[in-house]
Phi, psi and omega in degrees: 000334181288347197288342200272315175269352172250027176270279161336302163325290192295327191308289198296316184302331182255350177269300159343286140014269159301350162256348167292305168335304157319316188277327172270354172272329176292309177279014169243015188218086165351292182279130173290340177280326149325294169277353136306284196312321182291330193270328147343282169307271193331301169271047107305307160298326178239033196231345018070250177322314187283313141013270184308295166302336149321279176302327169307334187264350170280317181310320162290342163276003184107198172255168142319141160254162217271124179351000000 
């Protein structure tokens, strides 16, 4: 059961997120096609993007060494 609420937890934690995200990008962006093109970019970067640098940078450090 615990697995049921912290599963539940990250849902609203990740919809949360994206409607605050949203919410500051509609009121800081005059145009609606303009704050669709941002929220676009935005989530490209970090749902995309942090992704890609992430692995590039495990790659670069290497394996683990071994016990």
């Amino acid at each position: 059961m615990p697995e049921l609420f912290a599963s539940a937890a990250l849902v609203v934690a990740y919809l949360s997120f994206w409607a605050a995200l949203g919410f500051v990008v509609v009121s800081a962006w005059p145009s609606a096609a303009g704050a669709i093109s941002l929220m676009g970019a935005l989530w490209a970067a970090l749902v995309v993007g942090l992704p890609l640098l992430g692995r590039a940078w495990a790659a670069r450090l290497g394996d683990a060494p071994p016990p």
